[in-house]
mmCIF file of the N, C-alpha and C atoms, coordinates in Angstrom:
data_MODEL
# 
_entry.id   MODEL 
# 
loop_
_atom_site.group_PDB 
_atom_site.id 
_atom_site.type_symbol 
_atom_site.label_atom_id 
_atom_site.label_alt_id 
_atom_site.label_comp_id 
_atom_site.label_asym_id 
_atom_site.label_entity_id 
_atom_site.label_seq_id 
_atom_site.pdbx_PDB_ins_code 
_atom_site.Cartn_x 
_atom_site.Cartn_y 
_atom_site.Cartn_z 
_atom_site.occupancy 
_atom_site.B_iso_or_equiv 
_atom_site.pdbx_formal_charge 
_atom_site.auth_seq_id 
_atom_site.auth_comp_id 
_atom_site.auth_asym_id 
_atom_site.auth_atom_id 
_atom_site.pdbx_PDB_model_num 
ATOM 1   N N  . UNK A 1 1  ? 97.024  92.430  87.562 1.00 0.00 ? 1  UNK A N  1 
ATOM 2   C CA . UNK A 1 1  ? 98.150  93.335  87.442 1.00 0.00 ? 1  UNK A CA 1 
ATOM 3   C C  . UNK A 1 1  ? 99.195  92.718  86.527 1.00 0.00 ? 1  UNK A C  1 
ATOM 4   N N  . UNK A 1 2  ? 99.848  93.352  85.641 1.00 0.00 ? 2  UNK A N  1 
ATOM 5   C CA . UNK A 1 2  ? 100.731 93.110  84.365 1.00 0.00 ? 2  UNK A CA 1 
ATOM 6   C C  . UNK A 1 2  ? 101.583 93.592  85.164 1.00 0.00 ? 2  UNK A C  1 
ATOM 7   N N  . UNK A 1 3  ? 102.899 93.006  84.674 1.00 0.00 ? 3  UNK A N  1 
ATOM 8   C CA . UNK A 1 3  ? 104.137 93.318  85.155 1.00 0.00 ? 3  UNK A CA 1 
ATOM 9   C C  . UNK A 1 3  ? 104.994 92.864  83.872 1.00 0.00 ? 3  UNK A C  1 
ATOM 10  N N  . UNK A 1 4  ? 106.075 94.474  83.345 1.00 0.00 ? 4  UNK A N  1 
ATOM 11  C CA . UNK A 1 4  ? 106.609 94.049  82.359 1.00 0.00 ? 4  UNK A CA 1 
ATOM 12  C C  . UNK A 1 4  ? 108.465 94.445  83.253 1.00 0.00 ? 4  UNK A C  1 
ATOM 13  N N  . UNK A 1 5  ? 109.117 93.960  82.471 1.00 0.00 ? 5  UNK A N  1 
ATOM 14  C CA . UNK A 1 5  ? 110.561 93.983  83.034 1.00 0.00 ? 5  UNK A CA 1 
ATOM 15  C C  . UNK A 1 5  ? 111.965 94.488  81.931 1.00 0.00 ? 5  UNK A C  1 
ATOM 16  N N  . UNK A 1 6  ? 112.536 95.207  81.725 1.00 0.00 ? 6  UNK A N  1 
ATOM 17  C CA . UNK A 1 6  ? 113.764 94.703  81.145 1.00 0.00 ? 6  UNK A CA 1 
ATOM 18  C C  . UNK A 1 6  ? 113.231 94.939  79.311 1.00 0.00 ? 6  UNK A C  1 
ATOM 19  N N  . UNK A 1 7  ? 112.675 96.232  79.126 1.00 0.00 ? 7  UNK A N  1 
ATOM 20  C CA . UNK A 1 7  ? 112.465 96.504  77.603 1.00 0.00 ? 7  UNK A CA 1 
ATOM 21  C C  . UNK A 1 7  ? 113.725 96.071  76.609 1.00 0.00 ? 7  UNK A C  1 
ATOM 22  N N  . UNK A 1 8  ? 114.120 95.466  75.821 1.00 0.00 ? 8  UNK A N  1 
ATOM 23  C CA . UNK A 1 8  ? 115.130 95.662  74.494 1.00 0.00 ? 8  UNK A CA 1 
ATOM 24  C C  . UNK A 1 8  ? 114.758 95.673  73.786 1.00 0.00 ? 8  UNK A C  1 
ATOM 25  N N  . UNK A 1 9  ? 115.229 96.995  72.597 1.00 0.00 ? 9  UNK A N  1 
ATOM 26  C CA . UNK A 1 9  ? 115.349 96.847  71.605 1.00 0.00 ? 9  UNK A CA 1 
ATOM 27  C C  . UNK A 1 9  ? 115.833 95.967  70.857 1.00 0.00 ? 9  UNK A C  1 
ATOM 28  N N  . UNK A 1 10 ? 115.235 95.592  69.619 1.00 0.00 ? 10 UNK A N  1 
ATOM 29  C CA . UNK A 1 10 ? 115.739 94.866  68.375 1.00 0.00 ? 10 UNK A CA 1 
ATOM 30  C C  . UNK A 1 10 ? 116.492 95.865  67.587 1.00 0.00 ? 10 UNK A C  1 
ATOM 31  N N  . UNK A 1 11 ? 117.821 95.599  67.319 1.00 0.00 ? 11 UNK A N  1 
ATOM 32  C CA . UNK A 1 11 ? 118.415 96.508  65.874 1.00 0.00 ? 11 UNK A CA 1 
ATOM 33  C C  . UNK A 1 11 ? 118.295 96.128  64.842 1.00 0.00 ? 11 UNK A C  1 
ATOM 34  N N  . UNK A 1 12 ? 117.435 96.735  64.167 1.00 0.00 ? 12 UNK A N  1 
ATOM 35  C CA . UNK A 1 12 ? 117.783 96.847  63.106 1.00 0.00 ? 12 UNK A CA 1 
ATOM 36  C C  . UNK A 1 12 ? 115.999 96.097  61.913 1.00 0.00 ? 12 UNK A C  1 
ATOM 37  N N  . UNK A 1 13 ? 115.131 96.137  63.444 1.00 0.00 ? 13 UNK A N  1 
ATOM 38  C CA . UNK A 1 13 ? 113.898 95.372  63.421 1.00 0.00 ? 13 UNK A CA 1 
ATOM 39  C C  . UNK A 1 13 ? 113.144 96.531  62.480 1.00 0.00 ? 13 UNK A C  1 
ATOM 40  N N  . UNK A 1 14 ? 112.082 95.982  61.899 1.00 0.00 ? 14 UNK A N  1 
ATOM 41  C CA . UNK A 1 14 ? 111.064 96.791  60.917 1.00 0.00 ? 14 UNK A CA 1 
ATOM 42  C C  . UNK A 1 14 ? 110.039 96.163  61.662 1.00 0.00 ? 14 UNK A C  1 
ATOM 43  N N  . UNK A 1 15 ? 109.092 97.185  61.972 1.00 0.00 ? 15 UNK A N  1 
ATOM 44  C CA . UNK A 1 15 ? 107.480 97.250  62.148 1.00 0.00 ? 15 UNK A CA 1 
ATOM 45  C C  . UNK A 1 15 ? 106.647 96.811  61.136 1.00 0.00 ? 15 UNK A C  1 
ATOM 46  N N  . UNK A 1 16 ? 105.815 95.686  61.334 1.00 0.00 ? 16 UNK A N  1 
ATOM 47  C CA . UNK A 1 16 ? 105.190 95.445  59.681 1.00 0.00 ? 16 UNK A CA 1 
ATOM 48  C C  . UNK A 1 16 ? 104.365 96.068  59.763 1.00 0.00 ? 16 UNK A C  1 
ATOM 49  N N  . UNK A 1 17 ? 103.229 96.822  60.704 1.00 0.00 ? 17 UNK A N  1 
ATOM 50  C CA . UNK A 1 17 ? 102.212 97.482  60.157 1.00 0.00 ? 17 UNK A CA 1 
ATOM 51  C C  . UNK A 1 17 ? 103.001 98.581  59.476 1.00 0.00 ? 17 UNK A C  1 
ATOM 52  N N  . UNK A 1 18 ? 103.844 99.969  60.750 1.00 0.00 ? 18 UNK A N  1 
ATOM 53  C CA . UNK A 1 18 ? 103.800 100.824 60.011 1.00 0.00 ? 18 UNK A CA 1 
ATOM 54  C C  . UNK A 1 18 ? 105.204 101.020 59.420 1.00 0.00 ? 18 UNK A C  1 
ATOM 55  N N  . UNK A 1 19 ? 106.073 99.743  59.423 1.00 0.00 ? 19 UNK A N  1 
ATOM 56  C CA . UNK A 1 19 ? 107.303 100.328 59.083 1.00 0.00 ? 19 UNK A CA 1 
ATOM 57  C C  . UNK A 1 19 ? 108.207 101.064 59.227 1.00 0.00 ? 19 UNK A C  1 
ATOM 58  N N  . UNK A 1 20 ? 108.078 101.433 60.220 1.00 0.00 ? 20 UNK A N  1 
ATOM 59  C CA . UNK A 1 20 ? 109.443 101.990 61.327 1.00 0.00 ? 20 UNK A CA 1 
ATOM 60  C C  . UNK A 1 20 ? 110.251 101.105 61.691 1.00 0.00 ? 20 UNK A C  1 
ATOM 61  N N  . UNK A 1 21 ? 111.292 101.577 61.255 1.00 0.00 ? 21 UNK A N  1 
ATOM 62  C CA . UNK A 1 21 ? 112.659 100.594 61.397 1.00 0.00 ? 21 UNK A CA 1 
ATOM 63  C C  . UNK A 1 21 ? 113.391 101.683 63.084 1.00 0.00 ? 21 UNK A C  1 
ATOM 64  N N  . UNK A 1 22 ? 114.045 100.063 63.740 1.00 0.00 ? 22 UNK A N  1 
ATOM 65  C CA . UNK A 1 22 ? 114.611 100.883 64.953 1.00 0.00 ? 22 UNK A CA 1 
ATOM 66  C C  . UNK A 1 22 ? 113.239 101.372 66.348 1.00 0.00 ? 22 UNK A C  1 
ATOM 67  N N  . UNK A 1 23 ? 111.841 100.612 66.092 1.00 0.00 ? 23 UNK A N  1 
ATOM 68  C CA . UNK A 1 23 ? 111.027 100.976 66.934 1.00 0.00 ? 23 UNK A CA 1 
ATOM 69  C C  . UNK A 1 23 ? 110.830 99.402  67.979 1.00 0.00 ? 23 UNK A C  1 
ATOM 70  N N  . UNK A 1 24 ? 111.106 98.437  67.359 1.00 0.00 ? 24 UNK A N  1 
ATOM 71  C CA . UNK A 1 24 ? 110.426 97.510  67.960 1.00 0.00 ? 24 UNK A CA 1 
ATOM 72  C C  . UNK A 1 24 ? 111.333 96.984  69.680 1.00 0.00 ? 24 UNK A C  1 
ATOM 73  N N  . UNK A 1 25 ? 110.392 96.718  70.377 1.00 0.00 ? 25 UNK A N  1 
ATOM 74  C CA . UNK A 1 25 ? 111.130 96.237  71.929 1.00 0.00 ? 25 UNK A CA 1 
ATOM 75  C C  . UNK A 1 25 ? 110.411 95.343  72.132 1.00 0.00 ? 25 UNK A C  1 
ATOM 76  N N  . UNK A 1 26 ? 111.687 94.363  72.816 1.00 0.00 ? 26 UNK A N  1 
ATOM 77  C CA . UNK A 1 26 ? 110.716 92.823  72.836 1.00 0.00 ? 26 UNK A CA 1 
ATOM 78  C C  . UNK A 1 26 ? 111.036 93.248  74.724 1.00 0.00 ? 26 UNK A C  1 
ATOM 79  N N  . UNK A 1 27 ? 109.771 92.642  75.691 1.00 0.00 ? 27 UNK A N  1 
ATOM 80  C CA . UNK A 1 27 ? 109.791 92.019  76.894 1.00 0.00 ? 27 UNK A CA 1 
ATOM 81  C C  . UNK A 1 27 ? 109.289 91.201  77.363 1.00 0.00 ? 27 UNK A C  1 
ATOM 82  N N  . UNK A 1 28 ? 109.004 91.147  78.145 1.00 0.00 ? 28 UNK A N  1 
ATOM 83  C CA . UNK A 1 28 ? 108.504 89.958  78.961 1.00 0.00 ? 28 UNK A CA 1 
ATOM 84  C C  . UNK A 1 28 ? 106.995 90.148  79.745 1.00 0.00 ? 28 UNK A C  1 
ATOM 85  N N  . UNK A 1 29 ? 105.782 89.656  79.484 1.00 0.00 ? 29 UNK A N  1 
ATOM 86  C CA . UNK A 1 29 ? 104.561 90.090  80.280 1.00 0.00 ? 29 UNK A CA 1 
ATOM 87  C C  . UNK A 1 29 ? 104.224 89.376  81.011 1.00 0.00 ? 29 UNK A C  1 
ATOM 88  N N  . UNK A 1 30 ? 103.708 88.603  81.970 1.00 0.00 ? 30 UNK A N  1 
ATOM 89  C CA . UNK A 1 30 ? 103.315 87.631  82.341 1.00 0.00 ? 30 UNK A CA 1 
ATOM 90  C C  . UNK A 1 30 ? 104.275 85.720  81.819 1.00 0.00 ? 30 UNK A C  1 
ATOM 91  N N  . UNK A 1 31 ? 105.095 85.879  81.987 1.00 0.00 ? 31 UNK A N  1 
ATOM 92  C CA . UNK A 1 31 ? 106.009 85.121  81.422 1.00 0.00 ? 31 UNK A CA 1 
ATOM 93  C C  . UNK A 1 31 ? 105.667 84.409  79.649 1.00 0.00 ? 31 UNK A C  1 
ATOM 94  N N  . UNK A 1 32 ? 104.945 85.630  78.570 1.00 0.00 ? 32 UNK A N  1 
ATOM 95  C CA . UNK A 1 32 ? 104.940 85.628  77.825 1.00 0.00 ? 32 UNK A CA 1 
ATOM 96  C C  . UNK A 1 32 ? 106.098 86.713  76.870 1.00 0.00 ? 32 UNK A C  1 
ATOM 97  N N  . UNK A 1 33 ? 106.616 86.527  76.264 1.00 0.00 ? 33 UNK A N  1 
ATOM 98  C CA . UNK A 1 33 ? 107.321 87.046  75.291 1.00 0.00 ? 33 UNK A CA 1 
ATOM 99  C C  . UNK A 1 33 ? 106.750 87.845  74.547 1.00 0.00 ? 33 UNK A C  1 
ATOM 100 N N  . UNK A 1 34 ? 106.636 89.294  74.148 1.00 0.00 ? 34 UNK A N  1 
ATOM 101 C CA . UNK A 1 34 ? 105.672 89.841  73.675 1.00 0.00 ? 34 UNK A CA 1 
ATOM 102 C C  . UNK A 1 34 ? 106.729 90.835  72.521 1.00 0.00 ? 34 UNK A C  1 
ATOM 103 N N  . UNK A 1 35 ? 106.455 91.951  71.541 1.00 0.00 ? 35 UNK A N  1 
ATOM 104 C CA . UNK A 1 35 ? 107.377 92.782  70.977 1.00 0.00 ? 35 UNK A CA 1 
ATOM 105 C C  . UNK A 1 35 ? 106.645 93.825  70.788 1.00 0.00 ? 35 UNK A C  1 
ATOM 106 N N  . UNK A 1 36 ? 106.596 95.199  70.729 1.00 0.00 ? 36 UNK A N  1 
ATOM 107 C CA . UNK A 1 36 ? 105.828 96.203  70.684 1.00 0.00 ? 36 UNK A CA 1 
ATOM 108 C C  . UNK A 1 36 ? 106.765 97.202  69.669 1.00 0.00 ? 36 UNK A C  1 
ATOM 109 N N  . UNK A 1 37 ? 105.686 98.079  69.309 1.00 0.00 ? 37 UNK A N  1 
ATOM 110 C CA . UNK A 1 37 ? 106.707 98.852  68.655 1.00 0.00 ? 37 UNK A CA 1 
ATOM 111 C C  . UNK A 1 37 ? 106.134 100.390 68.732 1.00 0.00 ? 37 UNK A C  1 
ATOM 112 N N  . UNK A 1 38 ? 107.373 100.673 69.701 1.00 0.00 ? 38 UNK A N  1 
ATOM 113 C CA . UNK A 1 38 ? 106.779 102.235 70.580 1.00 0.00 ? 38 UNK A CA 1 
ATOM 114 C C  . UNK A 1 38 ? 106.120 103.093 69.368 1.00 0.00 ? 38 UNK A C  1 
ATOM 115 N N  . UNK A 1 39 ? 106.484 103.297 68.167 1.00 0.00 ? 39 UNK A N  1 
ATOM 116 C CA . UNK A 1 39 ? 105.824 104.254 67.159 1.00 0.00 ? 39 UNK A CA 1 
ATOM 117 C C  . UNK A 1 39 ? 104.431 104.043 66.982 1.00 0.00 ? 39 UNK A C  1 
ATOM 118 N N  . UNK A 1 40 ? 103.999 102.909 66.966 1.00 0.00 ? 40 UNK A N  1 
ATOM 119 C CA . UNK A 1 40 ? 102.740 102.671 66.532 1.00 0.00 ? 40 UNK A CA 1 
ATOM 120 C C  . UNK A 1 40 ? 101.805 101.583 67.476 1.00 0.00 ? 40 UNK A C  1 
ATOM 121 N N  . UNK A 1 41 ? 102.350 101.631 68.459 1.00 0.00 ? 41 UNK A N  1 
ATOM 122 C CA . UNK A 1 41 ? 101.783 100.741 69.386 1.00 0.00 ? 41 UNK A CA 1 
ATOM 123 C C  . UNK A 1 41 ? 101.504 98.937  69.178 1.00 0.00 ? 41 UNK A C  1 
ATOM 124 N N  . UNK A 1 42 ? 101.719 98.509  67.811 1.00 0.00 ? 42 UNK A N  1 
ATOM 125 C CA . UNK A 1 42 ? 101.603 97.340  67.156 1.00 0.00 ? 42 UNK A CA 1 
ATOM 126 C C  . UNK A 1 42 ? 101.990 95.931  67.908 1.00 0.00 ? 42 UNK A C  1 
ATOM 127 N N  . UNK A 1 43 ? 101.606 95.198  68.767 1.00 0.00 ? 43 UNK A N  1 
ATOM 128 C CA . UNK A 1 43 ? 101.991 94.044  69.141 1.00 0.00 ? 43 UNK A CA 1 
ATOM 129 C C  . UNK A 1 43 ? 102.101 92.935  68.602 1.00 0.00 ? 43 UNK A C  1 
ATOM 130 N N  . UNK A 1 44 ? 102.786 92.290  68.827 1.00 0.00 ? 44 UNK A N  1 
ATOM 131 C CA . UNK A 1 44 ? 103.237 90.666  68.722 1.00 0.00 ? 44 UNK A CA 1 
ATOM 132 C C  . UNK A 1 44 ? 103.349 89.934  70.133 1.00 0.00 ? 44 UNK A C  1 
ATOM 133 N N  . UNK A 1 45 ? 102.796 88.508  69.459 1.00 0.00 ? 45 UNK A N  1 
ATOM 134 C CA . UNK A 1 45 ? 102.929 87.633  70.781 1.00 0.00 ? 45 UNK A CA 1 
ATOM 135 C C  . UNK A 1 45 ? 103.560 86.747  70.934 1.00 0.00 ? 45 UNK A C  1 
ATOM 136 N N  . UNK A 1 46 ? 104.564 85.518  71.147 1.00 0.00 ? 46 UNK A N  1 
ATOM 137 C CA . UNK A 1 46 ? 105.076 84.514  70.906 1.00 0.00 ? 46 UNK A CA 1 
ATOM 138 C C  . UNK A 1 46 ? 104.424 83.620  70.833 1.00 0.00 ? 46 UNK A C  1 
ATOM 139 N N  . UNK A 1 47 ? 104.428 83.272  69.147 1.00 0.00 ? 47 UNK A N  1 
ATOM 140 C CA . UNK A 1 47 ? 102.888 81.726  68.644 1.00 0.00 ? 47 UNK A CA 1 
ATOM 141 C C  . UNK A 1 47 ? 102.947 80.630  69.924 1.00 0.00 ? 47 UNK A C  1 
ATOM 142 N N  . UNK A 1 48 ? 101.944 80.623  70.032 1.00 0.00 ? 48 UNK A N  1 
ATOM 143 C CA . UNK A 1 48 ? 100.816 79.133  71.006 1.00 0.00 ? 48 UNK A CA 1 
ATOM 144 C C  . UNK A 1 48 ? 102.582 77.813  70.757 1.00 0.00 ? 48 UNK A C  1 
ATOM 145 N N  . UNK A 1 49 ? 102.694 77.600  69.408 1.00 0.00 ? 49 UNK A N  1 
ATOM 146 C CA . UNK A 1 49 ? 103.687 76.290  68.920 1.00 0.00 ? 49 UNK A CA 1 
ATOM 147 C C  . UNK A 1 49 ? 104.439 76.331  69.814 1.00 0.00 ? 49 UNK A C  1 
ATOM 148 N N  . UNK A 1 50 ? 105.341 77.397  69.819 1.00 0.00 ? 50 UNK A N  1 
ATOM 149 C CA . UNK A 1 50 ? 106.586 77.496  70.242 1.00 0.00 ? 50 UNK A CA 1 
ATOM 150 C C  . UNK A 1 50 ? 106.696 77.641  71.835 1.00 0.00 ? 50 UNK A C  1 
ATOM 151 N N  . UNK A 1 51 ? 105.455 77.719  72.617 1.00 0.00 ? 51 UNK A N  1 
ATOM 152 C CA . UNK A 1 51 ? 105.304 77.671  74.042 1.00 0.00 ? 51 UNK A CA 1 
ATOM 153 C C  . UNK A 1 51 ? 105.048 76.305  74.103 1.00 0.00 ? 51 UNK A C  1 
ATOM 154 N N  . UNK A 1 52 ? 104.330 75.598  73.533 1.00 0.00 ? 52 UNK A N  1 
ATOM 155 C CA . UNK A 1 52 ? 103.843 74.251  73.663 1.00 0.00 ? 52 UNK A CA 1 
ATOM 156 C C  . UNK A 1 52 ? 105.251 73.693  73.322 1.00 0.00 ? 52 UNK A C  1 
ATOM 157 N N  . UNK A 1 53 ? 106.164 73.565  72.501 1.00 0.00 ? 53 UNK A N  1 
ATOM 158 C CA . UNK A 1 53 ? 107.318 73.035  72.550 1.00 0.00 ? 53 UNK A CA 1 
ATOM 159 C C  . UNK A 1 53 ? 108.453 73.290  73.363 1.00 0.00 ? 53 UNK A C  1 
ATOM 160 N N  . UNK A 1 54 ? 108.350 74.137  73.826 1.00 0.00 ? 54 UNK A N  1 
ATOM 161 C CA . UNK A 1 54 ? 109.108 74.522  75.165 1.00 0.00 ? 54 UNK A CA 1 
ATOM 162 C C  . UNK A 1 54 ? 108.822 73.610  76.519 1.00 0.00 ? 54 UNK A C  1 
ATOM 163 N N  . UNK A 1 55 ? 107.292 73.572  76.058 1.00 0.00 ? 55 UNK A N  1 
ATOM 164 C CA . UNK A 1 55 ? 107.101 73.074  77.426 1.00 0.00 ? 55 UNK A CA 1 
ATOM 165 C C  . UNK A 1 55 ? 107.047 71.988  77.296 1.00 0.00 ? 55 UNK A C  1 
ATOM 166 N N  . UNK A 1 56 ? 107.126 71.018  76.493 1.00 0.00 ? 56 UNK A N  1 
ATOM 167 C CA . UNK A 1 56 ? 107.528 69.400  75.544 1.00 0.00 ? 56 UNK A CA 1 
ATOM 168 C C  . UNK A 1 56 ? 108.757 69.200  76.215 1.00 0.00 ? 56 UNK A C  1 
ATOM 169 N N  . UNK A 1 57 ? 109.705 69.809  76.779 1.00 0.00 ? 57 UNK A N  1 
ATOM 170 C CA . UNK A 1 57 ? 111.427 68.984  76.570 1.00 0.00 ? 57 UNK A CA 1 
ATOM 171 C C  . UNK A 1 57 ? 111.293 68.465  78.045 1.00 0.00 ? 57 UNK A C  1 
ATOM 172 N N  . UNK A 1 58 ? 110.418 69.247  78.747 1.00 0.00 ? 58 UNK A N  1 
ATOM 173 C CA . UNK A 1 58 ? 110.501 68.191  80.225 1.00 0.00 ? 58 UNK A CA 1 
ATOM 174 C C  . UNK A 1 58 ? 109.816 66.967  80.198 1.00 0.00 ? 58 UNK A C  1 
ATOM 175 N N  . UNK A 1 59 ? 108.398 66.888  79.716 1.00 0.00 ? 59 UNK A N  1 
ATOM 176 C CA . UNK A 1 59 ? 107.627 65.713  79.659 1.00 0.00 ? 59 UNK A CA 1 
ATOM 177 C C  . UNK A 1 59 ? 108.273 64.494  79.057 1.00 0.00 ? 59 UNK A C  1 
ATOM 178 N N  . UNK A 1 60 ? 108.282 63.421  80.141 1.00 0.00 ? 60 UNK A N  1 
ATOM 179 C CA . UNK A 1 60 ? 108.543 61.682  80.126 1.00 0.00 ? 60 UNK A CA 1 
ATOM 180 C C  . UNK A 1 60 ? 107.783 60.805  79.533 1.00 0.00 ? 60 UNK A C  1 
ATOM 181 N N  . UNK A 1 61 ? 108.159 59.953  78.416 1.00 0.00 ? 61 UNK A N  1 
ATOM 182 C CA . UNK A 1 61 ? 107.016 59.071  78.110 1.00 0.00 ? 61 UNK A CA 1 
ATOM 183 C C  . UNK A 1 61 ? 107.308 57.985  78.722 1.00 0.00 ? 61 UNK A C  1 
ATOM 184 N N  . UNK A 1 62 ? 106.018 57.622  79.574 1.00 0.00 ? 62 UNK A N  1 
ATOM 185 C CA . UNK A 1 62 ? 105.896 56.250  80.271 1.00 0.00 ? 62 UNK A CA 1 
ATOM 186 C C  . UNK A 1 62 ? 106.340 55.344  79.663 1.00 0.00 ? 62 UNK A C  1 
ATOM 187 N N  . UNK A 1 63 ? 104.972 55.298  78.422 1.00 0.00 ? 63 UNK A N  1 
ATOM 188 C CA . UNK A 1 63 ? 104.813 53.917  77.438 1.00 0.00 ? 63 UNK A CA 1 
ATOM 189 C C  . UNK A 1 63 ? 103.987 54.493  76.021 1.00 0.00 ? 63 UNK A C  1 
ATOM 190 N N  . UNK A 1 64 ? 103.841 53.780  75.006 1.00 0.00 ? 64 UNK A N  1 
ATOM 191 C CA . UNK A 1 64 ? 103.324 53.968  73.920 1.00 0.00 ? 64 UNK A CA 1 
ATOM 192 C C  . UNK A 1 64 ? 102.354 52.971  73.915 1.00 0.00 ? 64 UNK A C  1 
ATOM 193 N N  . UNK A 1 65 ? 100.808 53.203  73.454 1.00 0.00 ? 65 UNK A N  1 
ATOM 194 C CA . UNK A 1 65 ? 100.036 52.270  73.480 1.00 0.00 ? 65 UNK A CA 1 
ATOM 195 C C  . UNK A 1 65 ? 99.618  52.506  71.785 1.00 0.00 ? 65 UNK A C  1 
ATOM 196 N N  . UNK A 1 66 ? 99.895  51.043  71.176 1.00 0.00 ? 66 UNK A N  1 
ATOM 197 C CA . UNK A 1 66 ? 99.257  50.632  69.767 1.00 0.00 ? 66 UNK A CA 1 
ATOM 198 C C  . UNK A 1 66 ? 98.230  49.572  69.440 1.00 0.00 ? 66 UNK A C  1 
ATOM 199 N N  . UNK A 1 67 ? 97.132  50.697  69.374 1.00 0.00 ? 67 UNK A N  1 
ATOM 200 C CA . UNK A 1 67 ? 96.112  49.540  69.122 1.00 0.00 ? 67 UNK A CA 1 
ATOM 201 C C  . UNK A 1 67 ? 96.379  48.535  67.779 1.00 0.00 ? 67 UNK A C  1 
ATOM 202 N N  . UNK A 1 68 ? 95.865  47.367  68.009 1.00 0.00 ? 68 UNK A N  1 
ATOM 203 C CA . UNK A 1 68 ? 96.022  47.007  66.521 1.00 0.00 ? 68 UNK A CA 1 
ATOM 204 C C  . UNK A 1 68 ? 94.686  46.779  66.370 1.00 0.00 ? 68 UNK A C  1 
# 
């Protein structure tokens, strides 16, 4: 079961497939960040990077090991 929450619009956003300006809504799916764009159904997802660096600012480094 998907659970989305809390639609917003972007102002002033352009659709790259079909180019409708004023369509796109970003929410929330599964605690992914997603953007849709009601005219043309077109999704976006928030890139793999930018979750993996998010989730980087808690992790502690013990120690550094250098082989020589």
């Amino acid at each position: 079961m998907t659970t989305r929450k809390k639609k917003r619009f972007i102002a002033g956003a352009t659709c790259p497939k079909c180019h409708a300006q004023d369509t796109m809504m970003l929410f929330l799916e599964n605690n992914v960040e997603k953007v849709e764009c009601v005219a043309c159904s077109y999704q976006m997802v928030q890139p793999q990077e930018q979750i993996v660096k998010a989730g980087r600012k808690s992790e502690q480094v013990i120690g550094v090991f250098k082989p020589e």
